[in-house]
C-alpha beads as a LAMMPS data file, in Angstrom:
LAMMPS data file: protein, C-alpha beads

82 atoms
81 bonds

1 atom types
1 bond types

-500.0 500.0 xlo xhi
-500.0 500.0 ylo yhi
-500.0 500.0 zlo zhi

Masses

1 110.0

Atoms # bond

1 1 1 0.000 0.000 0.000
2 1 1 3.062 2.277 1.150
3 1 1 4.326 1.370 -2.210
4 1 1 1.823 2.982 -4.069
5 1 1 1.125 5.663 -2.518
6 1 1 -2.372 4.854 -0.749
7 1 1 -2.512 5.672 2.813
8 1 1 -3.263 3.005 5.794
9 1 1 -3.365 5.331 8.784
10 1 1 -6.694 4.511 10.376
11 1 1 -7.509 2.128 8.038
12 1 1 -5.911 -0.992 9.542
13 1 1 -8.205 -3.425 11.859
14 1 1 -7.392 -6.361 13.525
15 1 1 -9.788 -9.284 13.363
16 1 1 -9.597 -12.703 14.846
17 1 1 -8.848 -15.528 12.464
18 1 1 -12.266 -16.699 12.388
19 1 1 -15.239 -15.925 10.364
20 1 1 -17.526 -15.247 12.926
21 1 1 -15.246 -12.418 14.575
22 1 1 -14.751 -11.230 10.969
23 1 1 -18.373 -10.883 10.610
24 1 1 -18.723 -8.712 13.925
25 1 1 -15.236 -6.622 12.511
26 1 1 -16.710 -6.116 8.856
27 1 1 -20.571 -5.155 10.217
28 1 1 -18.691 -2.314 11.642
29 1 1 -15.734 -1.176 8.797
30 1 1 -18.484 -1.611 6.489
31 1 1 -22.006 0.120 7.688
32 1 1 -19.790 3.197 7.946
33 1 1 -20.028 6.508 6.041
34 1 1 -16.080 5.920 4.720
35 1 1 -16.754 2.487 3.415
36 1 1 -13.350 1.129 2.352
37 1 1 -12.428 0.324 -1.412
38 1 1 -10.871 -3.030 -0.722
39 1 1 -10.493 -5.142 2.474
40 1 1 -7.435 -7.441 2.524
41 1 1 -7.552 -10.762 5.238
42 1 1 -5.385 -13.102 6.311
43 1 1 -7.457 -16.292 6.463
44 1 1 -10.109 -17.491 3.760
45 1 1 -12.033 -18.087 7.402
46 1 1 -12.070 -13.871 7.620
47 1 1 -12.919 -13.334 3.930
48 1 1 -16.319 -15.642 4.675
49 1 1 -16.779 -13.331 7.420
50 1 1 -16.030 -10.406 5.662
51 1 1 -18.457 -11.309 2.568
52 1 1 -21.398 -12.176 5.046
53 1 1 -21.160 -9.027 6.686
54 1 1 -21.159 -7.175 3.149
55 1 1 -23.977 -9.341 2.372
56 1 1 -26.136 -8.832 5.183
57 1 1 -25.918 -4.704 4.436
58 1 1 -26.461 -5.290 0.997
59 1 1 -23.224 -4.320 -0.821
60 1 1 -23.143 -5.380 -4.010
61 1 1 -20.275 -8.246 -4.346
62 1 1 -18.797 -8.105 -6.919
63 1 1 -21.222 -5.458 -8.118
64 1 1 -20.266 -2.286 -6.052
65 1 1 -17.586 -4.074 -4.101
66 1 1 -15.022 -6.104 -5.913
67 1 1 -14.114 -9.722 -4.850
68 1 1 -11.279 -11.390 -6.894
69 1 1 -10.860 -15.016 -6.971
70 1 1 -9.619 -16.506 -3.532
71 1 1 -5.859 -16.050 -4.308
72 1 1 -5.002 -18.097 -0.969
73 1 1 -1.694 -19.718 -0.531
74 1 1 -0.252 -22.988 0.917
75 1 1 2.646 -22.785 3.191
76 1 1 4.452 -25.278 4.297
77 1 1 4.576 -25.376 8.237
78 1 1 8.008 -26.738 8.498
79 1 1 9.180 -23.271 7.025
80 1 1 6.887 -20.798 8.830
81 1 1 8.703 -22.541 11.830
82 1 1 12.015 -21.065 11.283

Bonds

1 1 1 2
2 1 2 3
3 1 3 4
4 1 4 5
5 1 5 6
6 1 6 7
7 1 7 8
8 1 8 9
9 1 9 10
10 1 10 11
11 1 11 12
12 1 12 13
13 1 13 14
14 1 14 15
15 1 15 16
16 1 16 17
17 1 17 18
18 1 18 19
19 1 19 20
20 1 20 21
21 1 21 22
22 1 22 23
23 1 23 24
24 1 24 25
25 1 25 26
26 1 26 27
27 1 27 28
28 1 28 29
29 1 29 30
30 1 30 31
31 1 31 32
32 1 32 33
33 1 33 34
34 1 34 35
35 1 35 36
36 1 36 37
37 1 37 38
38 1 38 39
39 1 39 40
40 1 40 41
41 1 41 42
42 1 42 43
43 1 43 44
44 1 44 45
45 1 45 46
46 1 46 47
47 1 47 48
48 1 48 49
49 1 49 50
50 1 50 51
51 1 51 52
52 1 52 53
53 1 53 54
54 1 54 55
55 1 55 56
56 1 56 57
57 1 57 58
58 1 58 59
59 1 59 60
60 1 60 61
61 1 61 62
62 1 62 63
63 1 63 64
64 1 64 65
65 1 65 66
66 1 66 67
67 1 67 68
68 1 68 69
69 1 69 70
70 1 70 71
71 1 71 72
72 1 72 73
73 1 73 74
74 1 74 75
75 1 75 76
76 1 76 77
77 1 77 78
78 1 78 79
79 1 79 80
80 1 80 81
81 1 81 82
């Protein structure tokens, strides 16, 4: 984001890694006045939470709101352990 040029400050929240904590986190980033362009998540788990919460106040996915193909990667644990 730094890199081009799009600001963050106040527009980073922390969610559990679960879609139901997700849910409760996107209800409120996204029934806001500043509605954010794009929401970026660590788990597919917080994306499912994400999407129901956009759901449930009627955004438009991918209509309005833009939702790219899952682009989720496998790690291998043995290397995230180093």
């Amino acid at each position: 984001m730094e890199e081009a040029g799009i600001p963050t400050e106040g527009r980073l929240f922390e969610a559990p890694y679960n879609r139901y904590d997700a849910y409760r986190v996107g209800l409120g980033i996204l029934s806001g006045p500043d509605r954010p362009p794009a929401v970026f998540c660590s788990t597919d788990d917080q994306a499912i939470g994400i999407l129901r919460a956009a759901r449930e106040l009627r955004i438009d996915v991918p209509g309005s709101w833009r939702s790219p193909g899952s682009t989720t990667s496998r790690r291998r644990r043995s290397r995230t352990r180093r």
